[in-house]
C-alpha positions as CSV (number, residue, x, y, z in Angstrom):
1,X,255.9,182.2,155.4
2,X,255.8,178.8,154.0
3,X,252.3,177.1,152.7
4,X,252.0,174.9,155.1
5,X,251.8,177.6,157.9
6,X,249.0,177.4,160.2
7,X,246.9,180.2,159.1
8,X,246.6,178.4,155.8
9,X,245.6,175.0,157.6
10,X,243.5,172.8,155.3
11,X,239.7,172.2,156.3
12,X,237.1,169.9,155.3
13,X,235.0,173.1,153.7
14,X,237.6,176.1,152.6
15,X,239.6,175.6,149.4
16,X,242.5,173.2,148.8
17,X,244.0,175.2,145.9
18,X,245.5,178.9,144.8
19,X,246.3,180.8,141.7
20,X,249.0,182.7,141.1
21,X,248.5,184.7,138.0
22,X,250.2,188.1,137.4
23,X,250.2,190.5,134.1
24,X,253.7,190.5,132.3
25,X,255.9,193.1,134.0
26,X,258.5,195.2,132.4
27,X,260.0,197.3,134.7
28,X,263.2,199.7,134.5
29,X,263.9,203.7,133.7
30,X,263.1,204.7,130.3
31,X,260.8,201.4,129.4
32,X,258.1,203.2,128.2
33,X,259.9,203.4,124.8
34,X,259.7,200.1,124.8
35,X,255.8,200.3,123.5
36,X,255.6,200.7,120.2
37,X,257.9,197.0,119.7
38,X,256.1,195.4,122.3
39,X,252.3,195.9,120.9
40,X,253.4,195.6,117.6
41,X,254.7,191.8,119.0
42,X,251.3,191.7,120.4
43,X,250.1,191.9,116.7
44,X,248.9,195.6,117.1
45,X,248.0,197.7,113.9
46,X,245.6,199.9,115.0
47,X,246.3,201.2,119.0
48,X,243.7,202.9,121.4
49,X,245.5,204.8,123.1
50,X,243.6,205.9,126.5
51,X,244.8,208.7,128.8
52,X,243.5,211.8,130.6
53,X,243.7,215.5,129.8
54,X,246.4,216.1,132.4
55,X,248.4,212.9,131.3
56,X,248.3,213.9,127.7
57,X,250.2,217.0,128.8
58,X,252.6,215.5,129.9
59,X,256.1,213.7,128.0
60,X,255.2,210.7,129.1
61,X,252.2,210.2,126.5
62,X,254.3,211.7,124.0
63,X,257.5,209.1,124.3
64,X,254.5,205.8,124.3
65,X,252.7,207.4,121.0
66,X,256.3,208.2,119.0
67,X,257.1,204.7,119.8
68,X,253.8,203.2,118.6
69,X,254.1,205.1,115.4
70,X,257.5,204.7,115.1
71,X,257.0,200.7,115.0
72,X,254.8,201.7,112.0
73,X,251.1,201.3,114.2
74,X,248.0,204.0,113.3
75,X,247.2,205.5,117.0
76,X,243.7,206.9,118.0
77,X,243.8,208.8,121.1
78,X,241.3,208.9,123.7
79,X,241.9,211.8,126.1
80,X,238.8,212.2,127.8
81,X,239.1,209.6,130.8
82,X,237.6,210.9,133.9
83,X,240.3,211.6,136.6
84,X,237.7,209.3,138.8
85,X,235.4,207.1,136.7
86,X,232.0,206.3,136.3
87,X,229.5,204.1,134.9
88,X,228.7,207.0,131.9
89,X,232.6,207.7,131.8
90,X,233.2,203.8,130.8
91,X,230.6,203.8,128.2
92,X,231.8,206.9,126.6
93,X,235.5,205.0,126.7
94,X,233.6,201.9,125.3
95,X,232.3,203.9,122.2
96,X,235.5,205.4,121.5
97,X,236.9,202.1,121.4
98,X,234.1,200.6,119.2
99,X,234.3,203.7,117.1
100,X,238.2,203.7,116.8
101,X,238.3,200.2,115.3
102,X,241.2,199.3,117.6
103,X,242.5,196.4,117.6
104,X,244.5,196.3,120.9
105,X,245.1,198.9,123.4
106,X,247.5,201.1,125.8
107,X,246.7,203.1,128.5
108,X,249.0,205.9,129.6
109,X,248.2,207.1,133.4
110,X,246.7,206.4,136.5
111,X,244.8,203.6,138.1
112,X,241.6,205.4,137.1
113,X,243.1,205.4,132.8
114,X,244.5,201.9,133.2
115,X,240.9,200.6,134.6
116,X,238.9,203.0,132.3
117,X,240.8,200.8,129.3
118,X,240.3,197.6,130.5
119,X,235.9,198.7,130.7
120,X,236.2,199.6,127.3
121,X,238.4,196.8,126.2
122,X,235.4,194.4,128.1
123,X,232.5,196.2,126.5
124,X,233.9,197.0,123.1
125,X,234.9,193.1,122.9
126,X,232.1,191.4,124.6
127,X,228.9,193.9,124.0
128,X,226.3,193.6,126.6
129,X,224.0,195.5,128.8
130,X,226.3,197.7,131.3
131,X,225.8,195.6,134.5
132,X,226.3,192.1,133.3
133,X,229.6,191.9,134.2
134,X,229.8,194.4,137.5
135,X,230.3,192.9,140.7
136,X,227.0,191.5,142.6
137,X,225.1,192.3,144.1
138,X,225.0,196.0,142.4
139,X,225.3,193.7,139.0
140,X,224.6,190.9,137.3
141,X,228.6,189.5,137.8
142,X,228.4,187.5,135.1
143,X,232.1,185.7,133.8
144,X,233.0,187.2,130.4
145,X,232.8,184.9,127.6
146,X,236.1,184.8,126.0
147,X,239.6,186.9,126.0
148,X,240.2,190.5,125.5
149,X,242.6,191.8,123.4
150,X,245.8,192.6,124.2
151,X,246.1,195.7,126.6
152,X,249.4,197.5,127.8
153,X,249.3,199.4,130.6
154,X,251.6,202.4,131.3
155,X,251.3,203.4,135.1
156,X,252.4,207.2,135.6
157,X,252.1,207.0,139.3
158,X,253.1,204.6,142.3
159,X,250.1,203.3,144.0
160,X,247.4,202.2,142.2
161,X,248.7,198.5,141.3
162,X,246.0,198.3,138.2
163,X,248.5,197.4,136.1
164,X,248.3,194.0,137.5
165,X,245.1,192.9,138.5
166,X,242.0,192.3,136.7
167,X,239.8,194.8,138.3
168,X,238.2,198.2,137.6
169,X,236.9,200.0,139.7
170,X,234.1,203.0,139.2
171,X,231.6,205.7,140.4
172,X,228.2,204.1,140.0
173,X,226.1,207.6,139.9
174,X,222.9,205.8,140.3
175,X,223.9,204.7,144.1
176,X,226.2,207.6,144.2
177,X,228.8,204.6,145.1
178,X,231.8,202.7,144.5
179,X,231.9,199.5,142.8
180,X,233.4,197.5,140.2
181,X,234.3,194.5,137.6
182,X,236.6,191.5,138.3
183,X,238.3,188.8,136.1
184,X,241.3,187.8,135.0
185,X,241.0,188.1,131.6
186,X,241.1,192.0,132.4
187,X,244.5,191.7,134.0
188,X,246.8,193.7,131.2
189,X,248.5,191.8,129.3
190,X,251.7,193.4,129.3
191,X,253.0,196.7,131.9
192,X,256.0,199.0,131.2
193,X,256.2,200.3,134.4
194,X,258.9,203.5,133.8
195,X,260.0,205.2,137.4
196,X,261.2,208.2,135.7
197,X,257.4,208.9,135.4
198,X,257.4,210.1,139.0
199,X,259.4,213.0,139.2
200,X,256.6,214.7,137.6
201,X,254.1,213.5,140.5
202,X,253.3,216.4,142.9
203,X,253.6,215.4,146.6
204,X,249.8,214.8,147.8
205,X,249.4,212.3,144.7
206,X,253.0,210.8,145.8
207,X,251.2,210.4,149.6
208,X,247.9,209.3,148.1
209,X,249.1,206.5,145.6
210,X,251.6,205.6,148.1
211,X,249.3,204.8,150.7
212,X,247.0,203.0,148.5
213,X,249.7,200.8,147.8
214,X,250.6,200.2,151.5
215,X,246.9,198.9,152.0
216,X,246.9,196.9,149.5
217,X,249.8,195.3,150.9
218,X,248.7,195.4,154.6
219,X,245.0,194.0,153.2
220,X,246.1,191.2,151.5
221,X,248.6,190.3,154.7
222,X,245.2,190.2,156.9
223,X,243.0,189.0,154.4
224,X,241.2,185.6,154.9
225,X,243.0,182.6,153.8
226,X,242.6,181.2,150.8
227,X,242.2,177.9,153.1
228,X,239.3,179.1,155.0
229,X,237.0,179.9,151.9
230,X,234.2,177.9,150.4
231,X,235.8,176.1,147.8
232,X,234.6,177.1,144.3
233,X,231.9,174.6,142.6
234,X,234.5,174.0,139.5
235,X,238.2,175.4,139.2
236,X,237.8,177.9,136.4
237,X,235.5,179.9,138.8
238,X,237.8,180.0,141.9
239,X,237.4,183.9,142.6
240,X,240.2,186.1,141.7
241,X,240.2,188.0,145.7
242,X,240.5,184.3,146.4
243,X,242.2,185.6,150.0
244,X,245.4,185.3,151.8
245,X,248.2,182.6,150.3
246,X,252.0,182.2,150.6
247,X,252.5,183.8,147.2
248,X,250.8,187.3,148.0
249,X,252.5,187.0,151.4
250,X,255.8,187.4,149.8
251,X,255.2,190.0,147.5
252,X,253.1,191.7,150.3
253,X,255.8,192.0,152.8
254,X,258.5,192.9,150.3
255,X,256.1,196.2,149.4
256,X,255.5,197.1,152.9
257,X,259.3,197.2,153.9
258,X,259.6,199.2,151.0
259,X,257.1,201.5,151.5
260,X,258.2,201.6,155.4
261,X,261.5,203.3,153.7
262,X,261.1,205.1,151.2
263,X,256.8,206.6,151.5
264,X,258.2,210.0,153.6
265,X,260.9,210.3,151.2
266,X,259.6,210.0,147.9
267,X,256.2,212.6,149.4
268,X,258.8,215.1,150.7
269,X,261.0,215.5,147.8
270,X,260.7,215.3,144.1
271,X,264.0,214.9,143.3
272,X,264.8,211.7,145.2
273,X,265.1,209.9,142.6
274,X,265.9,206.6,144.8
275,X,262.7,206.9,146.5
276,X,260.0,207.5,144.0
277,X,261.8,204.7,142.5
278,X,261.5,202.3,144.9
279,X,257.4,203.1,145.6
280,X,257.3,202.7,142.0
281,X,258.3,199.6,142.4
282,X,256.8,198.4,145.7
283,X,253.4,199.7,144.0
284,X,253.7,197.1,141.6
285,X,254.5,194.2,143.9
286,X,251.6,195.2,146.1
287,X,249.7,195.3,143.0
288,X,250.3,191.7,142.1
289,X,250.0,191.0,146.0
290,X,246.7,191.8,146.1
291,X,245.9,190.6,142.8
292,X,246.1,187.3,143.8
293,X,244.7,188.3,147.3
294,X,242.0,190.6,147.4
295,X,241.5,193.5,149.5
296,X,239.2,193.9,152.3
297,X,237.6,196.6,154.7
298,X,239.7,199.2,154.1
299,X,238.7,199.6,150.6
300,X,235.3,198.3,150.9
301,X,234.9,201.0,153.3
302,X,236.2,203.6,150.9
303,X,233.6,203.4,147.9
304,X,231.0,204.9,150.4
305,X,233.5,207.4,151.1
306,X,234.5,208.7,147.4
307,X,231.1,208.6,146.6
308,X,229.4,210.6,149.3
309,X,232.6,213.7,149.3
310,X,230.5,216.6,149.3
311,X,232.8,219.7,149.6
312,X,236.1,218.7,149.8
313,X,238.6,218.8,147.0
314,X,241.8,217.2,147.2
315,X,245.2,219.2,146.9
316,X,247.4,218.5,143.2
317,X,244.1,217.2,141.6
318,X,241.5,218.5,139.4
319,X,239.6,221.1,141.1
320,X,236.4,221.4,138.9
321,X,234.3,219.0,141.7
322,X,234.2,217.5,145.0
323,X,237.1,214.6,144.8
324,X,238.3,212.4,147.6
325,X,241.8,211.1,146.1
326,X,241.3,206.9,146.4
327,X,244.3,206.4,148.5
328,X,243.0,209.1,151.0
329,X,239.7,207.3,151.7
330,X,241.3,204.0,152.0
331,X,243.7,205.3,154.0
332,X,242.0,207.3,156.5
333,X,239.9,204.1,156.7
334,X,242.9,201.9,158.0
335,X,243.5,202.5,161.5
336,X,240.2,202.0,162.9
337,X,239.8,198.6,160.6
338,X,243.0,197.3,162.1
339,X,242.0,197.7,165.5
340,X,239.2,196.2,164.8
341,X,239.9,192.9,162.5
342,X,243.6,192.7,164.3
343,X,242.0,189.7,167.0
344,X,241.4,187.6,164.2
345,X,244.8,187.2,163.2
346,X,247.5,189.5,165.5
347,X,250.6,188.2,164.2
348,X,250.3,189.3,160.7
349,X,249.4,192.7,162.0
350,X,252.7,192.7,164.1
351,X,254.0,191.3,160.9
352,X,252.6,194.0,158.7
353,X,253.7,196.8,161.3
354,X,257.4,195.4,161.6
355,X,257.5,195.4,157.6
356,X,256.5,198.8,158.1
357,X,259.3,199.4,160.7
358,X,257.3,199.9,164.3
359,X,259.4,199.3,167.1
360,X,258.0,195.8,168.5
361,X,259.4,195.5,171.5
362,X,257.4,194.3,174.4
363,X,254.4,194.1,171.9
364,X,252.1,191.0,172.8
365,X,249.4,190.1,170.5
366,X,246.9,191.5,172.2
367,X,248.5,194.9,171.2
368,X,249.2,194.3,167.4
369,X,246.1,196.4,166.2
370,X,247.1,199.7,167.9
371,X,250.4,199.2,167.1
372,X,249.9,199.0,163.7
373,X,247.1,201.7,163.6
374,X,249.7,204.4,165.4
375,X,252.1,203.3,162.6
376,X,250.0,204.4,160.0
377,X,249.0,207.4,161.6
378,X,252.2,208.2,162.1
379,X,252.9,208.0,158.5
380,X,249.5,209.8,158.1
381,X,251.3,213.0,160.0
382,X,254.6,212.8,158.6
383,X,252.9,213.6,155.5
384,X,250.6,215.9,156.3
385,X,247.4,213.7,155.3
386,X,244.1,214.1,156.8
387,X,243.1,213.5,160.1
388,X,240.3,211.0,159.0
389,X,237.2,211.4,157.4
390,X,236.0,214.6,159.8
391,X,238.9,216.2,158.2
392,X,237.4,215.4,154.7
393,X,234.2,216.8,155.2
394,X,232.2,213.6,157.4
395,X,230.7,214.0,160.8
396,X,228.5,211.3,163.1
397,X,225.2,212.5,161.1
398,X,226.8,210.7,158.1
399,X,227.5,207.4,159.3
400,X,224.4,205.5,158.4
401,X,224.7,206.9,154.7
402,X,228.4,205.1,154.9
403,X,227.4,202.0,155.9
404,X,224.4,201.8,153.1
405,X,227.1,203.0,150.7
406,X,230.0,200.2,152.2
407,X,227.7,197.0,153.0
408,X,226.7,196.0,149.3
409,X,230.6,195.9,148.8
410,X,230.1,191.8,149.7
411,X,233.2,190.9,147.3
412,X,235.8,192.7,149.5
413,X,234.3,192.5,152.7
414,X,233.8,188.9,152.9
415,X,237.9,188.9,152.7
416,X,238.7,190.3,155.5
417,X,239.6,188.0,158.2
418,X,235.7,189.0,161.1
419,X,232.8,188.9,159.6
420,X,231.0,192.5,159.4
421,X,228.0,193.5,160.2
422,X,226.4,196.6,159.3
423,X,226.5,197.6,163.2
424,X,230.5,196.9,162.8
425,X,230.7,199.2,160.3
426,X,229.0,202.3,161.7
427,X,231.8,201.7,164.6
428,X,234.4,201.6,162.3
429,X,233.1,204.3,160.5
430,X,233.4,206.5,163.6
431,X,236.1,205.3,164.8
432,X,237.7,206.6,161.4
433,X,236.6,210.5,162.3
434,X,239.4,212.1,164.0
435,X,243.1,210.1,165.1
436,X,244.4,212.8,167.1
């Protein structure tokens, strides 16, 4: 879809310009002993190396740090990243990084490492008070001065996309909800991206991951255009969920067809090498999709949702607290936001579902929100996910608190392609309960 297509028609008040900006991508089996050479390129001597306790028991960390020390780099390990992050988790990172001296860093793990690494890299390099830079209107959102140093992420699963973008995302405990920071001077500077890393990934993470990445994808397909927002008051601060544009198209559609392929596969068995290969990979080009996109409802929805669990405890993760897996409360979010926001702009939902491979025929465009909705539920099924946020421990008496917790998520919301109101959300809210 070229950039002069329709939906990214020019207009006397929305923006005349995009970026396309993307962290340096290695990708390919058995890359991540490519490490220790490429930080010490990077002018590494002395490496933070961030992970979490189940990583770290894994060979995975153990192939990155040989490598660093093998290129002749002192390595200080920080284990302790919380398998979902918070504001008191990134400031622990951030001493550990002060403390550690280090002069560049490498994460080893999940979205929740990877984003954990970038907070301390932000903090440790650009001391302030802990809101300046978080998103408004929970934080100040203030730019960050200068550059980081350099930063190599090491994704061990195939969802996440953090490895790309300039976003981290965490558990403010004071509003018991999701929020986050945003610039792209946190985008890594480098990724090894390594498939072999997921034949060690049980099958909910595999589901979870997976269909984190396939909303990124589908949200950046339906996101606003880039054409139809205000246009920044100087270049340097044109937002970096600057909306829907040509570029992120591409790289969105390519993810989804992958993901339309290969997401039952690679959930259902370990050992298919070819699939878990393939998410791996269709991770990361939804990753730099909506990197230079943004995301939308789906995920704005989903802070409330992670930060209200109350009981429930996700299958193949840590057991020790309540924990809604990220993927899943996107996810289970999905369906009823497509129904919802697919009037706006049908024929990229119809888009998105083909990519996804729904049988179109006959479809009009007045059915391309429950088309795509039954496709993802569909895939919800086939891998035994839950059936929305009842199954997760929500009912009706719980919508209001959802709303409060989604609404101040302005940055994400304002990309989606209706405006929502807090009224819109309680309905999408509920119509997220139960699928069938």
């Amino acid at each position: 879809m070229g950039c002069c297509h329709v939906y990214f028609a020019q207009n006397e008040l929305g923006d005349d310009a995009f970026v396309i900006d993307a962290s340096t991508v290695t990708f390919g089996a058995g890359c991540l002993k490519e490490a220790g050479d490429q930080a010490k390129a990077l002018g590494m001597k002395r490496v933070g190396l961030f992970t979490d306790k189940g990583v770290a028991k894994l060979e995975h960390l153990t192939i990155v740090k040989k490598s660093l020390q093998a290129a002749g780099l002192d390595v200080a390990v920080y284990d302790e990243v919380k398998v979902e992050p918070t504001d008191e988790s990134f400031k622990a990172a951030t001493k550990f990084a002060v403390e550690s001296k280090a002069d560049g860093f490498v994460s080893v793990g999940g979205g929740s490492v990877i984003d954990t690494c970038k907070a301390a890299n932000v903090y440790s390099t650009h001391p302030a008070e802990f809101l300046t830079y978080v998103n408004a209107p929970v934080g100040a959102g203030q730019p960050l001065p200068g550059p980081l140093k350099a930063h190599i992420a090491c994704p061990t699963t195939s969802g996440t996309g953090s490895e790309c973008t300039g976003i981290a995302i965490f558990d403010y405990l004071p509003m018991k909800a999701k929020t986050g920071m945003v610039s792209r001077r946190m985008k890594p500077t480098t990724a090894l991206i390594d498939p072999n890393v997921t034949r060690t990934l049980p099958s909910t993470i595999v589901a979870s991951t997976g269909f984190d990445a396939m909303s990124h994808a589908l949200e950046t397909l339906t996101a606003i255009p880039f054409s139809r927002r205000a246009k920044p008051p100087r270049p340097s601060a044109r937002p970096v969920s600057q909306g829907g544009n040509p570029f992120s198209d591409m790289a969105a559609h390519e993810a989804l067809t992958l993901i339309g392929k290969y997401l039952v596969r690679a959930v259902k068995d370990a050992a298919d090498v070819e699939a878990r290969s393939e998410m791996m990979y269709a991770a990361t080009l939804a990753g730099i999709a909506f990197g230079n996109a943004g995301c939308h409802l789906p995920h704005g929805m989903s802070y409330a949702v992670s930060g209200l669990v109350r009981e429930f405890r996700a299958p193949h993760y840590p057991q020790d607290e309540p924990f809604i897996p990220h993927g899943m409360s996107v996810i289970l979010n999905a369906p009823s936001v497509y129904r919802f926001t697919a009037e706006a702009c049908p024929e990229r939902h119809l888009d998105g579902a083909r990519d996804l491979g729904a049988d179109l025929r006959g479809a009009t465009p007045r059915d391309a929100g429950e088309i795509l909705a039954k496709r993802i539920i569909g895939f919800m099924k086939e891998t035994t996910f839950p059936n929305g946020l009842g199954a997760v421990g929500f009912n009706e008496r719980d919508l209001d608190a959802l709303v409060e917790g989604a609404f101040p998520q302005q940055r994400v919301l304002k990309n989606a392609p209706r405006d929502v109101s807090r009224d819109d959300l309680r309905h999408l809210f509920g119509g997220a309960l139960a699928y069938w």
